[in-house]
C-alpha positions as CSV (number, residue, x, y, z in Angstrom):
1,X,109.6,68.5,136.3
2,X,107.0,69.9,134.2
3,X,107.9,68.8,130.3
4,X,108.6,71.6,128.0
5,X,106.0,73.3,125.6
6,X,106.7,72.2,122.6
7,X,107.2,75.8,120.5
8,X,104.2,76.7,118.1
9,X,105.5,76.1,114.1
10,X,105.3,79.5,113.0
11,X,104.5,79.2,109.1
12,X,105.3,82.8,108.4
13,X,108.8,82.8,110.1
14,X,110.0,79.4,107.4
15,X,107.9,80.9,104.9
16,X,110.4,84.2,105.2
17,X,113.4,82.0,104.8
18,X,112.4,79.6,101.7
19,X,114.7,81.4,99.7
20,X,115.2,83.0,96.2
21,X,112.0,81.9,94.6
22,X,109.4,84.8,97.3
23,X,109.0,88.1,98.0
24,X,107.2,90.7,99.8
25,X,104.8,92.5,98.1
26,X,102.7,95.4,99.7
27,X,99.1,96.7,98.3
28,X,97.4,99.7,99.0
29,X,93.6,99.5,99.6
30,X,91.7,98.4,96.4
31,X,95.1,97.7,94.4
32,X,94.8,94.2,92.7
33,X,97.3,91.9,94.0
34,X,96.5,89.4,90.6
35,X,93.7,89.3,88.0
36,X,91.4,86.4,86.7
37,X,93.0,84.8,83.5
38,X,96.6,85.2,85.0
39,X,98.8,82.8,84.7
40,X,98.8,80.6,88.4
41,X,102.2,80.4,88.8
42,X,102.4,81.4,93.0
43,X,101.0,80.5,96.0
44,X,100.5,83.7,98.1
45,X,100.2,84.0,102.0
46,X,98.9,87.0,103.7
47,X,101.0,88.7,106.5
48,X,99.0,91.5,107.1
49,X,95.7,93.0,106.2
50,X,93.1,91.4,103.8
51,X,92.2,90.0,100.9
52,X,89.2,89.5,98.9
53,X,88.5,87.1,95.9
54,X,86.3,88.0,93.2
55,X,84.6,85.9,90.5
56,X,83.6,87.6,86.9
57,X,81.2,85.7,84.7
58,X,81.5,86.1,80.6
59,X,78.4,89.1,81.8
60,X,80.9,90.9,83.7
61,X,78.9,90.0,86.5
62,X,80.7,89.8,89.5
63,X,81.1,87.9,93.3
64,X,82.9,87.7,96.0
65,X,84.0,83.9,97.0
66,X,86.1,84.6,100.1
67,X,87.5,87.4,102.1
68,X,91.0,86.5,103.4
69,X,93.6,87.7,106.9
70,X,96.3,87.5,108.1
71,X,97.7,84.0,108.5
72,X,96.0,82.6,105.3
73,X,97.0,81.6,101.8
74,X,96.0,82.1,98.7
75,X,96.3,82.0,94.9
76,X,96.9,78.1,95.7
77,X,95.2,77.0,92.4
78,X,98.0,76.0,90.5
79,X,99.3,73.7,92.9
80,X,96.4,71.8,91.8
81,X,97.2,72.1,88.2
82,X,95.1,75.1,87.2
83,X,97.0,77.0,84.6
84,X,95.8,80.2,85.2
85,X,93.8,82.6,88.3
86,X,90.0,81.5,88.3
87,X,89.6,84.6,90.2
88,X,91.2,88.4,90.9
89,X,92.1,88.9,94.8
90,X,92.1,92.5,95.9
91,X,93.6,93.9,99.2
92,X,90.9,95.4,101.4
93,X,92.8,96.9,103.4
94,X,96.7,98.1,102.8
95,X,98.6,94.5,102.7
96,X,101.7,92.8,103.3
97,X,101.6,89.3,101.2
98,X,104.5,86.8,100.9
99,X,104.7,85.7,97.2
100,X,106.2,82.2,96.9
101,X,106.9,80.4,93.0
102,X,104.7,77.5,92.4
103,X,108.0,75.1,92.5
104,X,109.1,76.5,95.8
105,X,105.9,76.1,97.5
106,X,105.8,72.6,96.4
107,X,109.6,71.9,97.4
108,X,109.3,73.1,100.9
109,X,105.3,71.5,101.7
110,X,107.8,68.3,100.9
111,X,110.6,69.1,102.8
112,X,108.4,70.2,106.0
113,X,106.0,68.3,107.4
114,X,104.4,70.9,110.0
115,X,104.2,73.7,107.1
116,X,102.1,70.7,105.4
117,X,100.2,70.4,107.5
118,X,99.0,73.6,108.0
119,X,98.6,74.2,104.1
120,X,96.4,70.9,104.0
121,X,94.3,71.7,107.0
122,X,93.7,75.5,105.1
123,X,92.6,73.4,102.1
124,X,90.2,71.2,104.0
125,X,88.8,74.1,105.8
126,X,88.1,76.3,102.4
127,X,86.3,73.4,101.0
128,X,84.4,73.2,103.8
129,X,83.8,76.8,103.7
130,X,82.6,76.5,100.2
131,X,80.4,73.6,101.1
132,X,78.9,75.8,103.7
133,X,78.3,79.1,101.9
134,X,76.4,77.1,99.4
135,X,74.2,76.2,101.8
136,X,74.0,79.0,103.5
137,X,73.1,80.6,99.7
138,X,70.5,77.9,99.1
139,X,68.7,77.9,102.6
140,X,69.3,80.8,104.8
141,X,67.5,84.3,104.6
142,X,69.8,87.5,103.8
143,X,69.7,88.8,107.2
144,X,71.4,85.0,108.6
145,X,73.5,85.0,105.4
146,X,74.9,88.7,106.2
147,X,75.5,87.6,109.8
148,X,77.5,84.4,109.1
149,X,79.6,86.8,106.5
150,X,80.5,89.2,109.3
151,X,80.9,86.6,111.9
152,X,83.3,85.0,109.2
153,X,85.2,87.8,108.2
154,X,85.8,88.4,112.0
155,X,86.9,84.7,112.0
156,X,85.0,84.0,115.0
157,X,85.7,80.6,116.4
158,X,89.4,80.5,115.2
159,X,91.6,80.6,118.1
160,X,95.0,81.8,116.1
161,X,93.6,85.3,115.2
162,X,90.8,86.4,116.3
163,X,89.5,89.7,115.7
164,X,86.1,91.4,117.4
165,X,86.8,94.8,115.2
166,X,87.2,94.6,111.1
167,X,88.6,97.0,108.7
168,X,86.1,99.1,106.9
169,X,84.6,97.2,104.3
170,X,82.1,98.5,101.7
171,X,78.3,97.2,102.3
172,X,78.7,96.7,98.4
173,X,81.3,94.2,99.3
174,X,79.2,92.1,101.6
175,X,76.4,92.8,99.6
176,X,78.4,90.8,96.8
177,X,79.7,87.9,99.3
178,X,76.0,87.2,100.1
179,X,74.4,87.3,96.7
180,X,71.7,90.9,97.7
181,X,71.9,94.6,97.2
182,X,73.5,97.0,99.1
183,X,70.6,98.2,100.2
184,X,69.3,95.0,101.6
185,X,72.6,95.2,103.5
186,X,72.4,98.4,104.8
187,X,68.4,97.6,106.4
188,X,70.3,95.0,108.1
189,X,73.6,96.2,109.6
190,X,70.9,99.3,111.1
191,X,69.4,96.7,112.9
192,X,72.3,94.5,114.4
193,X,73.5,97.9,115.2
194,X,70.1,99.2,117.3
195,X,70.0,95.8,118.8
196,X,73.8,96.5,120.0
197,X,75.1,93.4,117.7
198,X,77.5,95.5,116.2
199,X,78.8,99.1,116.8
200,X,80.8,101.9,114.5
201,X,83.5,103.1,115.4
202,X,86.3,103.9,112.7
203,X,85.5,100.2,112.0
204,X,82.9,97.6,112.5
205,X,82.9,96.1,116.2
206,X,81.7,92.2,115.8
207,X,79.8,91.7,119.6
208,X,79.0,87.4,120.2
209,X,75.6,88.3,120.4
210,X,75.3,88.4,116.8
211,X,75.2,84.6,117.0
212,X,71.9,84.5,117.9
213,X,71.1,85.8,114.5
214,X,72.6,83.2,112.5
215,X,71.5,79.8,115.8
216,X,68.1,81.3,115.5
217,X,65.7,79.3,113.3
């Protein structure tokens, strides 16, 4: 007999059910979901849609750090003893995101090991994202930068969700993520799209080809 496939731990499902101390909270496109200078007091964990995070210097000027989906978390400063947001996350898109209290959150990562897990391999994997973007900031030109972004934000090489079409997103936006202007951006996204790495249509269509962008040295 063939064993039984062990069932999949679905972190959304026990996230629904932690009780009294989340909610649902839906945001239309460009509607802040929290500021910077809030206090941290949630973890927050995207059902649906997206998320960007935004940095704002004393200048007022601005960045964007990460762009989040579905299946990630967020807002997870506190549980690392940050009093309040280092950053304002916006929903790029409308989104659905579970809000769970700062206790709660650290209650049930006790309580269950396979929703542990998960949150510590998201927390290894931003670092290492933040480890690479500096890089990629330091070392790569804008065109490689603005591919990895896209590639990124289509979270190629994830096998939970992966996606091949995005949600509109402003060519400000990624012109913020990779530290150019917008119309550096737009040169570029002409030319993945005449060499058929990307295509419009009521979105942006990420093709693989647009690896060869970012392998090419």
């Amino acid at each position: 007999m063939k064993p039984k496939k062990k069932i999949a731990f679905d972190a959304q499902v026990f996230l629904e059910s932690v009780g009294a101390s989340r909610k649902v909270a839906q945001f239309r496109r460009n509607e802040t979901v929290f500021y910077q200078g809030e206090a941290a007091d949630s973890v927050m964990y995207v059902q649906r849609g997206g998320v960007k995070l935004t940095v704002e210097n004393e200048s007022g000027k601005k960045a964007v750090v990460a762009i989040l989906g579905a299946g990630d978390f967020f807002g997870e400063g506190g549980m690392a003893g940050q009093k309040i947001r280092m950053g304002t996350a916006t929903a790029i898109v409308p989104t659905t995101v579970l809000v769970i209290g700062k206790r709660e959150m650290i209650r049930v990562l006790r309580a269950e090991h396979e929703l542990s897990d998960r949150f510590i391999m998201h927390m290894l994997a931003r670092n290492n994202r933040a480890e690479a973007d500096l890089t990629d900031q330091l070392f790569n030109s804008t065109e490689k930068r603005l591919a990895r972004a896209l590639l990124l934000f289509a979270r190629h090489g994830r096998q939970d969700q992966p996606q091949k079409k995005l949600p509109k997103v402003s060519q400000r936006t990624l012109a913020e993520m990779i530290g150019t202007t917008r119309d550096r951006v737009n040169l570029f996204m002409n030319k993945f799209r005449k060499l058929g790495f990307i295509e419009y249509n009521g979105g942006i269509k990420i093709n693989k080809s647009l690896l060869s962008v970012v392998l090419h040295s």
